[in-house]
C-alpha positions as CSV (number, residue, x, y, z in Angstrom):
1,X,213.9,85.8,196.9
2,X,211.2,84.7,194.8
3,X,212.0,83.0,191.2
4,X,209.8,86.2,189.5
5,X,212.5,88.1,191.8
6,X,215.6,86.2,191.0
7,X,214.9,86.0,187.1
8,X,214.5,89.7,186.2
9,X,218.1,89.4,188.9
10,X,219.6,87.6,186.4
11,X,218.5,88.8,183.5
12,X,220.1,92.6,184.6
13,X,223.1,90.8,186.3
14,X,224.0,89.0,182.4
15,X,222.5,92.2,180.0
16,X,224.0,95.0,181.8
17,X,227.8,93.8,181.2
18,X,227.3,92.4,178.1
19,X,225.9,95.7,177.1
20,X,228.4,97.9,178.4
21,X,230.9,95.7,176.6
22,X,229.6,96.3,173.3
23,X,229.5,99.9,173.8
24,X,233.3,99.0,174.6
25,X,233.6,97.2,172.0
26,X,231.9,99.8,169.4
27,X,233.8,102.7,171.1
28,X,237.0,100.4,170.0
29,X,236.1,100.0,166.7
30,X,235.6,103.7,165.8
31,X,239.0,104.4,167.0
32,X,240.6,101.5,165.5
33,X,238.9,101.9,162.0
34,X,238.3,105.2,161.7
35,X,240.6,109.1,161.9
36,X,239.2,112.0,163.0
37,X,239.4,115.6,161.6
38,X,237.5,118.8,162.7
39,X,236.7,121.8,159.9
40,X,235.0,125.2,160.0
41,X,233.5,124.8,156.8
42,X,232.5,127.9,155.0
43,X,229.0,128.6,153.5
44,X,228.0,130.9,150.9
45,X,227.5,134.0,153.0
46,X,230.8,133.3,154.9
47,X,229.2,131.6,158.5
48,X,231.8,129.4,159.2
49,X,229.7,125.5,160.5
50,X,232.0,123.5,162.7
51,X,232.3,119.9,161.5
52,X,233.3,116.9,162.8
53,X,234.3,114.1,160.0
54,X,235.7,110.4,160.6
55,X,237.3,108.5,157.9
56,X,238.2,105.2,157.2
57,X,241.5,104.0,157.5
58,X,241.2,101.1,155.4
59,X,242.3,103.8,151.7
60,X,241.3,100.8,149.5
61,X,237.7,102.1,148.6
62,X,236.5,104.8,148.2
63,X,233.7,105.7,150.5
64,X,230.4,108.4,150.4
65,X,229.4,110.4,153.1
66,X,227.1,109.6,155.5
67,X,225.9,113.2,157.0
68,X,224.2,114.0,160.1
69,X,223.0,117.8,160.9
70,X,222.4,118.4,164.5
71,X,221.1,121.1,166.8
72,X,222.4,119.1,169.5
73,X,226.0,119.4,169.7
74,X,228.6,116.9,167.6
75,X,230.2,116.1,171.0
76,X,233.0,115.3,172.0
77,X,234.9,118.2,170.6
78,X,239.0,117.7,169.9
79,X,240.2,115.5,167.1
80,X,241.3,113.0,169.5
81,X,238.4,112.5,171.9
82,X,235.8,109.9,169.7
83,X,232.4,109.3,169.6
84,X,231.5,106.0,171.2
85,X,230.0,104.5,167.8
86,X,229.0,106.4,164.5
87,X,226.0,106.2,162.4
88,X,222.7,105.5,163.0
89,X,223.3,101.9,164.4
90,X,227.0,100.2,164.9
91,X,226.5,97.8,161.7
92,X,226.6,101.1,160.0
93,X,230.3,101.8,160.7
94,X,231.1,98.7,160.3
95,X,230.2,98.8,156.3
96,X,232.6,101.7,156.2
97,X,231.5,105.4,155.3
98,X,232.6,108.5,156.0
99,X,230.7,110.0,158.5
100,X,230.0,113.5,158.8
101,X,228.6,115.6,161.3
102,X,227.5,119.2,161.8
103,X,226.5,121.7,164.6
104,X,224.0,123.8,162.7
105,X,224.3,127.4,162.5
106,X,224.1,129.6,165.8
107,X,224.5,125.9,167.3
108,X,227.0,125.1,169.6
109,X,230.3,125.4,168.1
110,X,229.5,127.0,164.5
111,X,229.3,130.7,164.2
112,X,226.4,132.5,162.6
113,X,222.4,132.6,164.8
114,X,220.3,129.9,165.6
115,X,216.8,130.1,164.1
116,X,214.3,127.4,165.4
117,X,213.0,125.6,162.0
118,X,214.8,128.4,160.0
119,X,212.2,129.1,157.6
120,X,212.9,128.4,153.1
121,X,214.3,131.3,151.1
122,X,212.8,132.0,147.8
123,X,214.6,134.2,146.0
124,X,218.6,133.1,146.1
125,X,219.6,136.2,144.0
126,X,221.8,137.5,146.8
127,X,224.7,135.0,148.9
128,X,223.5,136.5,152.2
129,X,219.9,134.5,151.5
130,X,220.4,131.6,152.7
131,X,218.6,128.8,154.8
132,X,219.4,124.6,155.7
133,X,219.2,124.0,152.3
134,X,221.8,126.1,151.2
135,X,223.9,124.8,154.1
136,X,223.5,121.3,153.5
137,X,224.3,122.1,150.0
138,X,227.4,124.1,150.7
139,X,228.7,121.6,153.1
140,X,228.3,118.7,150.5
141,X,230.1,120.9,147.9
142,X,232.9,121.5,150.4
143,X,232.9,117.8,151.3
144,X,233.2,116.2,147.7
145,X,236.3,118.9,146.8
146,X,238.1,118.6,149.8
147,X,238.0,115.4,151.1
148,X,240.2,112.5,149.5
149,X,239.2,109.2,148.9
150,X,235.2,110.1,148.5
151,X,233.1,108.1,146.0
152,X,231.4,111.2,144.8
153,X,228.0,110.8,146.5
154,X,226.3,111.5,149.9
155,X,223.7,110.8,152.2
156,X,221.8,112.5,154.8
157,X,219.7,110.6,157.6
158,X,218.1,112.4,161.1
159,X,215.9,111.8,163.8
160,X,213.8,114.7,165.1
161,X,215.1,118.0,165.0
162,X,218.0,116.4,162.6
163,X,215.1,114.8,160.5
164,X,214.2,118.8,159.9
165,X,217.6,118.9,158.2
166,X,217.6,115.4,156.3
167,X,214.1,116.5,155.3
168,X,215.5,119.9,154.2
169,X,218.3,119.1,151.9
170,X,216.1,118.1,149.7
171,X,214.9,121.0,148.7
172,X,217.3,122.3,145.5
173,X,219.3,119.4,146.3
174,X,223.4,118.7,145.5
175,X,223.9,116.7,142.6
176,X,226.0,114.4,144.6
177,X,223.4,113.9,147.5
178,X,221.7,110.3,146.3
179,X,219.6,109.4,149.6
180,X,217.9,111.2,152.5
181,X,216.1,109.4,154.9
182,X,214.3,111.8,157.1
183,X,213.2,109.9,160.8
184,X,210.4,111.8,162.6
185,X,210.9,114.9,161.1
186,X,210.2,118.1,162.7
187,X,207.6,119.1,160.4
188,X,204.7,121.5,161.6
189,X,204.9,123.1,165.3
190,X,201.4,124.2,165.7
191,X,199.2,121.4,164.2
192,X,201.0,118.1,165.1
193,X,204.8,118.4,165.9
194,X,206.2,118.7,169.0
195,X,205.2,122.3,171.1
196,X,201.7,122.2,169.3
197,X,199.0,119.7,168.3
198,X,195.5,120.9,167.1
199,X,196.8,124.4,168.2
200,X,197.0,123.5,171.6
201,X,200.6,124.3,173.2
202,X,202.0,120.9,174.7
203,X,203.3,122.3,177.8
204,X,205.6,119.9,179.1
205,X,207.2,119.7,176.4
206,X,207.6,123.3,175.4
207,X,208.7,124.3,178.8
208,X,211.6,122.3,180.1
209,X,212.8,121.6,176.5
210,X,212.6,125.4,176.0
211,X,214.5,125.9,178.9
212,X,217.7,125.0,178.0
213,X,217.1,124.7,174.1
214,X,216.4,127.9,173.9
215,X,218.8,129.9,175.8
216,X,220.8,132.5,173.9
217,X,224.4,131.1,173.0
218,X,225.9,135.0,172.3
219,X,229.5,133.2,170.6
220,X,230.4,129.4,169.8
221,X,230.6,127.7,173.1
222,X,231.0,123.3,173.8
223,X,228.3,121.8,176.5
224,X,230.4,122.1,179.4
225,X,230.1,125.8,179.2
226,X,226.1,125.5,178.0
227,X,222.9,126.2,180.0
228,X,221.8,123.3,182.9
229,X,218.7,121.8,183.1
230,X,216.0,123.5,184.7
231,X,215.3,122.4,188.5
232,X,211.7,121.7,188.9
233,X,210.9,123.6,192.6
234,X,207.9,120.7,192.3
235,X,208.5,117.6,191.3
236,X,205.2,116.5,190.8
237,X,204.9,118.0,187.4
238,X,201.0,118.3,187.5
239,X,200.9,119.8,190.9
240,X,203.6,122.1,189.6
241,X,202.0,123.1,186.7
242,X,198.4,123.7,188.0
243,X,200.1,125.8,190.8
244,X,201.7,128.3,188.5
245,X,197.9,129.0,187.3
246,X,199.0,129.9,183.6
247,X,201.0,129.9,180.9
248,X,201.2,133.8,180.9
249,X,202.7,133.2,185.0
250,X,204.8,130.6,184.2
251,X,206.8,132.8,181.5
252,X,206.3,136.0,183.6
253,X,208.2,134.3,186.7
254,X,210.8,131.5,185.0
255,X,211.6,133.3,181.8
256,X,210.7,136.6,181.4
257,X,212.1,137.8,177.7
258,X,215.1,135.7,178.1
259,X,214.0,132.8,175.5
260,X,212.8,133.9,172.4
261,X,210.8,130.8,171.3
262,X,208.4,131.8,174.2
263,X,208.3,135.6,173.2
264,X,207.6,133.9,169.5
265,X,204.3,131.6,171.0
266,X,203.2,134.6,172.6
267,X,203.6,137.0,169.3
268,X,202.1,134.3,167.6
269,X,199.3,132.6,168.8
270,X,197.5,131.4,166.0
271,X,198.7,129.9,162.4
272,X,200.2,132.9,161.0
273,X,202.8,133.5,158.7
274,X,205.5,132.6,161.0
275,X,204.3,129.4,162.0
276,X,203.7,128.6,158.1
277,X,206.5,129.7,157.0
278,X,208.3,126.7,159.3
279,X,206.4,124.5,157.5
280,X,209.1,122.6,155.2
281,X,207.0,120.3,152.9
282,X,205.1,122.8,150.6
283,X,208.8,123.2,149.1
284,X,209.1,119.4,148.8
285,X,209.1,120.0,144.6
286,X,211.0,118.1,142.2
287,X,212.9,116.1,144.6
288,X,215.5,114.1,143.3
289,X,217.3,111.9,145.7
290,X,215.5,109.0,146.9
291,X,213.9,109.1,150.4
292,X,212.9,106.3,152.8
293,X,210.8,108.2,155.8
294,X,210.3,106.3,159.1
295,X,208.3,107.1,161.7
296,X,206.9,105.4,164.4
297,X,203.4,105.4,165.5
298,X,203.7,105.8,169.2
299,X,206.7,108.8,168.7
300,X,205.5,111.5,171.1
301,X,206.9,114.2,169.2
302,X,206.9,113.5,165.7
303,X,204.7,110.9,164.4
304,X,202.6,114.1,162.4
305,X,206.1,114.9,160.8
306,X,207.0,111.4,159.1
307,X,203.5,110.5,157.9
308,X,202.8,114.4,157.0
309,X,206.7,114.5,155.1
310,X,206.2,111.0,153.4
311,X,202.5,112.4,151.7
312,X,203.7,115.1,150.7
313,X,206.5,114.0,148.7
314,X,204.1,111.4,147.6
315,X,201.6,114.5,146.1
316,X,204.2,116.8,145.1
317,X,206.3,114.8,143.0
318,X,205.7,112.0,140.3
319,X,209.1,110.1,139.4
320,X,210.6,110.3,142.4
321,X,211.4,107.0,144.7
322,X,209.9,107.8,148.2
323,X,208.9,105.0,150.8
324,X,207.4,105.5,154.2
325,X,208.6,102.9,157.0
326,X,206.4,102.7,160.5
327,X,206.9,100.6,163.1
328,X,205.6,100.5,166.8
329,X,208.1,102.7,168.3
330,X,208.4,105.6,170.8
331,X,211.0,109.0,169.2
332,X,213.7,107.0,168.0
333,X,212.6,103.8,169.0
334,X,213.7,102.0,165.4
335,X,217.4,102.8,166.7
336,X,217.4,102.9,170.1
337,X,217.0,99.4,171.0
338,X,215.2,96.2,169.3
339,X,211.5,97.0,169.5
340,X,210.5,94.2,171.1
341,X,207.9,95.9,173.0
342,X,206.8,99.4,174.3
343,X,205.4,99.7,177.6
344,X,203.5,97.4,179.0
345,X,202.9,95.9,175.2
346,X,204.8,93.3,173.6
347,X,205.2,92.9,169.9
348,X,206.6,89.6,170.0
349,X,208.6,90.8,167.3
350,X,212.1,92.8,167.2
351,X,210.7,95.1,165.4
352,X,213.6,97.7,165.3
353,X,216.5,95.3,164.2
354,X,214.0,94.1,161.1
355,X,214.0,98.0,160.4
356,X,218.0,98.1,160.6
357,X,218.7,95.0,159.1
358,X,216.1,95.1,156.2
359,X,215.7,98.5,154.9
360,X,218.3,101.1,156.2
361,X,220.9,99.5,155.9
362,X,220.3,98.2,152.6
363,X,219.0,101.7,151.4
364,X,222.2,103.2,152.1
365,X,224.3,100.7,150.5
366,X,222.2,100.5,147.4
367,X,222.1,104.3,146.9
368,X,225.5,105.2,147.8
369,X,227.6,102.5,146.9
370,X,225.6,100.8,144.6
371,X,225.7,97.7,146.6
372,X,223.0,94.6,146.7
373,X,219.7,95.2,146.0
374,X,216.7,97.0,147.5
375,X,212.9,96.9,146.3
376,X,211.3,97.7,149.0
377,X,206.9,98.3,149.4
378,X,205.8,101.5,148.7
379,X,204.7,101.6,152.6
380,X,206.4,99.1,155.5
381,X,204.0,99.2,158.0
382,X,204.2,97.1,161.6
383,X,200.6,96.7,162.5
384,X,200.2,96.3,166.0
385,X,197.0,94.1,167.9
386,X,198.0,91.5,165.6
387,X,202.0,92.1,165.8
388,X,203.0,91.3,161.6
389,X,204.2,93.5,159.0
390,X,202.6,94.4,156.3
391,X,203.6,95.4,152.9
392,X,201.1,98.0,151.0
393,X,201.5,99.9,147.7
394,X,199.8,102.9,148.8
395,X,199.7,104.7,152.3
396,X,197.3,104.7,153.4
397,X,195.9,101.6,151.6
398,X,193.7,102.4,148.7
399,X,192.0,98.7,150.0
400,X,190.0,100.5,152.7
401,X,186.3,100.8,153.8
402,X,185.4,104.1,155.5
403,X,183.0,102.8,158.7
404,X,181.6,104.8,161.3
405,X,181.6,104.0,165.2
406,X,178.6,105.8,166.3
407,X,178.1,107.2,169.7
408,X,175.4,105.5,171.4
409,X,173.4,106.4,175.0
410,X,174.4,104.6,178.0
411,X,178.3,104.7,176.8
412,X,177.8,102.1,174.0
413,X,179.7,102.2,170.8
414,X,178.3,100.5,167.6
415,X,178.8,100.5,163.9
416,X,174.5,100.8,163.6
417,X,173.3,104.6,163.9
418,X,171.3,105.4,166.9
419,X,167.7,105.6,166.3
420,X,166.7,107.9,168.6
421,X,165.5,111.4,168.3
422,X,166.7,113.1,171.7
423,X,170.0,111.7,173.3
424,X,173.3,112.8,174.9
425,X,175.4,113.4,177.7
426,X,176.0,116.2,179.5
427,X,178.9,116.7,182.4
428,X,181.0,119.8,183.6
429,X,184.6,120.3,182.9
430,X,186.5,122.3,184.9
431,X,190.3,123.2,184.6
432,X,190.5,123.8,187.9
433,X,190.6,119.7,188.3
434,X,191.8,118.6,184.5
435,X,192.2,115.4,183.8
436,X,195.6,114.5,183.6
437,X,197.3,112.5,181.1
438,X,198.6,109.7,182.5
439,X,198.0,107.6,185.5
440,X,199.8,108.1,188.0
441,X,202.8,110.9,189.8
442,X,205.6,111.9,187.2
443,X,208.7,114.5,187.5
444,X,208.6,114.6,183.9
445,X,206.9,113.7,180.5
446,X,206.8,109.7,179.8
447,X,207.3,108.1,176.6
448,X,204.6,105.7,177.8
449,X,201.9,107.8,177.8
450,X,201.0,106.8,173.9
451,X,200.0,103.7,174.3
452,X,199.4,103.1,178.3
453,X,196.5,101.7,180.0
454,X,193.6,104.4,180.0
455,X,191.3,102.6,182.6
456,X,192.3,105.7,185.1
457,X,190.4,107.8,182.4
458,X,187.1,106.1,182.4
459,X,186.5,106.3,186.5
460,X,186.1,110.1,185.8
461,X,183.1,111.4,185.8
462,X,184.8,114.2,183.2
463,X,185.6,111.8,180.6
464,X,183.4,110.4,178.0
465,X,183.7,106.9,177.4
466,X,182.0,104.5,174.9
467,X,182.9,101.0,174.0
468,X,181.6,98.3,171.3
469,X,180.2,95.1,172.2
470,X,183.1,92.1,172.2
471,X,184.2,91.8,168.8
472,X,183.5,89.3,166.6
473,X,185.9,89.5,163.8
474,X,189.2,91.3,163.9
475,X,189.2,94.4,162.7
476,X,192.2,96.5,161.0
477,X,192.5,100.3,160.8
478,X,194.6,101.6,158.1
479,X,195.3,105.4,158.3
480,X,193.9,108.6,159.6
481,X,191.4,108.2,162.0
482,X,188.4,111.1,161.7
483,X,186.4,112.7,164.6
484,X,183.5,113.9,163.8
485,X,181.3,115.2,167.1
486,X,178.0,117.0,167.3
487,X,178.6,119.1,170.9
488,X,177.7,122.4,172.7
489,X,179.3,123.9,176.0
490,X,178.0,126.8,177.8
491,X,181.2,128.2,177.4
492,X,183.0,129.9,174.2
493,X,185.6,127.9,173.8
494,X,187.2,124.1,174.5
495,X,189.7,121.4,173.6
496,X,188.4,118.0,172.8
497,X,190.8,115.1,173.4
498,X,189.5,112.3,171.0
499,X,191.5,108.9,172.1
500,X,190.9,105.6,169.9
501,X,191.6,102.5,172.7
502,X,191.9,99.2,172.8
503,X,190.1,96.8,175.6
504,X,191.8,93.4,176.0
505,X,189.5,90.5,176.9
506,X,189.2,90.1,180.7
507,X,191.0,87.2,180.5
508,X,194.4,88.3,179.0
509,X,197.4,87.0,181.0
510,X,200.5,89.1,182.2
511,X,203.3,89.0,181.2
512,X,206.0,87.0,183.0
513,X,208.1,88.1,184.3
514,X,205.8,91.2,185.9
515,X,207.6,93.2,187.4
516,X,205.2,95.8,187.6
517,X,202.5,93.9,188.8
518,X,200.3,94.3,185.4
519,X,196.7,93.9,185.2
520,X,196.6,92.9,181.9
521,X,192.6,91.4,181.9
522,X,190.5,94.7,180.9
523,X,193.2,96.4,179.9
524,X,192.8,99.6,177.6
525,X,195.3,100.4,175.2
526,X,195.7,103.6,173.8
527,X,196.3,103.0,170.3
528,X,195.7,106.9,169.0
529,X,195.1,110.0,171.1
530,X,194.8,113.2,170.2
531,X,193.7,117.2,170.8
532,X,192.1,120.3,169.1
533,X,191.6,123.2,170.4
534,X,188.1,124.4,169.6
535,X,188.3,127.6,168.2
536,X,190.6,126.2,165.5
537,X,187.8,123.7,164.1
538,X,187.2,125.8,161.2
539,X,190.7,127.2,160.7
540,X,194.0,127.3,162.4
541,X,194.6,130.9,161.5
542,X,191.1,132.3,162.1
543,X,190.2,131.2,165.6
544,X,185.7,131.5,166.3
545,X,184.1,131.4,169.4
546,X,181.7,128.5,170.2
547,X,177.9,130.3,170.4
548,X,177.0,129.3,174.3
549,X,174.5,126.6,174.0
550,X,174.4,126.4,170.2
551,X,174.7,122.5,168.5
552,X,178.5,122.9,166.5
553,X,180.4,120.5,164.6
554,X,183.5,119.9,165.8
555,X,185.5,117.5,162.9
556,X,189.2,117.1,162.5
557,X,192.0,114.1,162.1
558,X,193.5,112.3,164.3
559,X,197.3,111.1,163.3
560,X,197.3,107.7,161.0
561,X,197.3,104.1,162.8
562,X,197.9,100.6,161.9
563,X,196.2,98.3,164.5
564,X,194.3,95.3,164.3
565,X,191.4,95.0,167.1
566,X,191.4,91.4,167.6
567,X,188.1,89.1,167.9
568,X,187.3,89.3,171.8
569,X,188.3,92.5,172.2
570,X,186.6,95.8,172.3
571,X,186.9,99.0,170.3
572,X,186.6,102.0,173.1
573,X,185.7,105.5,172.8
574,X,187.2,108.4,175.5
575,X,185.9,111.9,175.1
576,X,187.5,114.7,177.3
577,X,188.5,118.7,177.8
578,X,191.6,118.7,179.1
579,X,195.4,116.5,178.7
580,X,196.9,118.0,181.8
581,X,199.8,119.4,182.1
582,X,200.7,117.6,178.4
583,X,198.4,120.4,176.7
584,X,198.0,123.8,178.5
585,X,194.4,124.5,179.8
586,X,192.1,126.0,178.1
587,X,189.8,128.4,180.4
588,X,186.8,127.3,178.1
589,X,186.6,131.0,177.2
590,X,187.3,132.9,173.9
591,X,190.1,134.5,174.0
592,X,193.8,134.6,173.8
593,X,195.1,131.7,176.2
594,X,199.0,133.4,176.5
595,X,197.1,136.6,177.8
596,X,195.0,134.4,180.7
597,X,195.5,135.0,184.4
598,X,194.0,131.9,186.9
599,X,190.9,134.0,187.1
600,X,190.2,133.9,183.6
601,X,189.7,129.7,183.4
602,X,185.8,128.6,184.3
603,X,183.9,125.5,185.0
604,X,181.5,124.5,181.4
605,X,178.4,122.0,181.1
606,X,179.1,120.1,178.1
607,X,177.4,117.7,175.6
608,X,178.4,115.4,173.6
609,X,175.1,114.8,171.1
610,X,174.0,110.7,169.8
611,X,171.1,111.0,168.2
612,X,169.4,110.3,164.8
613,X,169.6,114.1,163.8
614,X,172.9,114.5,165.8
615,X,174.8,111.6,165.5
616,X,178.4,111.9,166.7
617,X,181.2,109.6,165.2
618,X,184.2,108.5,164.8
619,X,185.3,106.9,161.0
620,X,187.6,104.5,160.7
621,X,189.3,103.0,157.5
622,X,189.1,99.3,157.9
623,X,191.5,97.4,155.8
624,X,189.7,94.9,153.4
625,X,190.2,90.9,155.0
């Protein structure tokens, strides 16, 4: 045994117990410290929403609620069976609260029907008109009248799917509900969240979550009686999915009619009403608790939702206190362990127990019990490449210079504008070999994939790659990043996967221990990635056809970042038509993609334009030094 060997040995044989005995010891605590009751509690229309609340024994103080709203299941059921530790982080239940949660309605144990992102009421004139909003507000009403030894206010926090909810009760809010701090909110599901991004369905994602998610639950049921996962015949997820040939076949043979969000996506394929509808924020008027939104910029699923949520709170609203928080994390990273590092990237920071320790804590505590004191920055913002936080009074940062990276012959990448008159690159994509999204065999979806090494990418002769000379001077980026290509395909339609990477000097060294065997000299770091789906580049809801061999613009946003490229480095641009099987295919043909058969998807000539009358770019807002 090696000492590489025999130190990552150790360092499992000491962490693994030491963990499991604070999960011990947290399980302990609830049980010791906090009683257990279970309500139905009734809302307006009569839907009954089963509850699960623990309260402190310790009758001294009076406490507020802490709330959580879950699709999920508030397992374990039965006033005596416990959850292993409550709120969003043990020092939570430890400050004493009384924590609250709720299956939503149609979930689980509540009666009533599930609706995925139930869409806002407008007119409440009738008590059958209801939505989360009314829920959450019924449940708090319920809460402060019947629950002894309450302190008269409440707070809602949620990650994902229960950020939807946190983010939701703030519409027509309860007097009594003082803070909401909604954690990668579910926010739009066909331009950046989840199941869509740039109207491109994320397949992976929609599939096996869909699966089980969305089976129909006919009367209130617990999870042992709930549907399994679904067993992958292929394991290889991007052999399986390039074998079943197409969306359309993979519904056809796996789930027929039987799930209704995939009867939706096919009734729906562009932005309509029922995808705007979903759309939560445009109600985000006159909000009144205050609101601390976190996010993290590597989240997979939601990192549209918490940047999207926090702006438009910050547009819609004038007095009220709203603060964004975003740290280097995966979904959930800020809570589900100490953020230390992601991947194959350190931070050399514990990033996530400054979030826990610094803000949420102390926003709770301030807002509900009027405890301490919290100022925080109008934005918290971990920039990674150079691994600090930063405070700013604006996001993004008013203190920004808009600078374009321009597309260059010969894969260069420069800040100059190409001079010449007659330049670009022309290749053939063809979905019957896409270029998949990650290096590598996987039986599912990786975390990872946000910020891995990309250097698999760039040996394809498919993807479009362009890097800057060595930097230098470091250079931050502050914001939403904007693609703005010059392009035409032979075909009449295509996705464009625009990802914004970061080359470490050749002579990085690896990390130690290495388990993985990590070249880290030349590594490229994907620091923002992401797709649209071409015949949404004038409009999501009006879908146009790309005019075979006609130059078109093809502009639109890629998701904020805060990430210094450090002197040495290299800025690197990758260009490509297909994020397999992460995004569907597209058969670079205008038409509906849910309606496509295998023989509908072709091979297209593309170019990517770089010239003085065509120049393609990509503009960055650099953070004044």
């Amino acid at each position: 045994m090696n000492f590489k060997t025999l130190l990552l040995f150790w360092f499992f044989a000491i962490s693994v117990p030491l963990f499991a005995q604070q999960q011990s010891s947290d399980s302990a605590y609830v049980r010791d410290h906090y009683t257990k009751i279970e309500h139905l509690i009734p809302m307006r229309d009569g839907v009954k929403l089963f509850t699960a609340i623990y309260i402190p024994k310790d009758q001294r103080n009076a406490y507020p609620f802490l709330i959580n709203r879950t699709p999920y299941t508030v397992s374990p059921y039965g006033e005596q069976e416990y959850k292993k530790s409550l709120g969003n982080f043990p020092e939570m239940m430890r400050r004493g609260y009384i924590f609250v949660y709720q299956d939503v309605r149609g979930k689980w144990m509540s009666e009533g029907n599930f609706e995925d992102v139930r869409p806002q009421q407008t007119d409440y004139s009738s008590k059958q008109n209801v939505d989360e909003s009314t829920d959450i507000y019924d449940t708090i009403d319920w809460l402060i009248k019947n629950i002894k030894n309450n302190n008269g206010n409440a707070g809602l926090y949620g990650i994902s799917y229960p950020g939807f909810y946190a983010t939701a009760s703030l519409v027509n809010s309860h007097p009594a509900l003082k803070a909401v701090s909604p954690q990668a909110p579910v926010t739009d599901w066909f331009i950046g969240d989840d199941f869509h991004h740039g109207g491109a369905l994320f397949l992976m994602d929609a599939f096996r979550f869909m699966s089980t998610f969305g089976v129909p639950r006919p009367q209130p049921i617990t999870p042992d009686k709930g549907p399994k996962g679904f067993q992958f015949p292929i394991k290889d997820q991007y052999q399986f999915y390039l074998q079943e040939g197409s969306v359309k076949n993979l519904k056809d043979k796996y789930f027929a009619d039987s799930i209704k969000f995939w009867n939706d996506l096919f009734a729906h394929p562009d932005y309509d009403n029922f995808w705007q509808s979903r759309v939560v924020t445009k109600h985000l008027h006159e909000v009144k608790p205050a609101v601390m939104v976190v996010g993290g910029f590597f989240d997979a699923e939601d990192a549209y939702g918490a940047l999207h949520t926090y702006k438009a709170i910050e547009k819609q609203n004038q007095k009220n206190k709203n603060i964004l928080v975003m740290g280097p994390w995966f979904h959930g990273g800020w809570v589900r362990g100490d953020g230390s590092s992601f991947g194959d990237i350190s931070f050399n920071n514990k990033t996530s127990i400054t979030y826990q320790q610094s803000l949420e804590l102390p926003f709770f505590e301030y807002y509900l019990k009027g405890k301490g004191e919290f100022s925080p920055p109008e934005a918290t913002i971990f920039l990674t490449g150079s691994n600090e936080w930063k405070n700013f009074t604006a996001w993004p940062p008013r203190d920004v210079t808009t600078r374009n990276l321009y597309l260059h012959p010969n894969g260069q990448l420069s800040f100059e504008k190409v001079q010449r008159t007659d330049s670009w690159d022309e290749y053939i994509s063809d979905p019957s070999k896409p270029v998949p999204f990650q290096d590598g065999v996987w039986d599912t979806r990786s975390r990872e994939y946000m910020i891995d090494d990309q250097r698999f990418a760039a040996k394809r002769p498919d993807v479009m790659t362009y890097q800057t000379a060595v930097l230098t001077d470091n250079i931050t980026v502050t914001g939403p990043v904007i693609a703005n290509l010059i392009v035409t395909t032979t075909g009449t339609d295509a996705d464009y996967i625009v990802k914004l990477i970061d080359v470490f000097p050749e002579d990085t060294p690896n990390p130690e221990p290495n388990p993985n065997q990590t070249l880290m000299g030349g590594y490229q770091m994907l620091v923002r990635g992401e797709i649209l789906r071409g015949k949404y580049r004038n409009s999501f809801s009006h879908p146009e056809p790309f005019v075979p061999g006609e130059i078109t613009k093809v502009n639109y946003e890629l998701p904020d970042i805060g990430h210094t490229f450090k002197k040495g480095h290299r800025i690197m641009i990758q260009i490509q038509h297909s994020w397999f099987p992460l995004a569907d295919r597209n058969p670079q043909k205008f038409m509906n993609i849910y309606e496509a058969g295998p023989a509908d998807f072709q091979k297209a000539t593309h170019r990517i334009f770089h010239d003085v009358y065509n120049s393609s770019y990509i503009t960055l807002p650099v953070l004044a030094d």
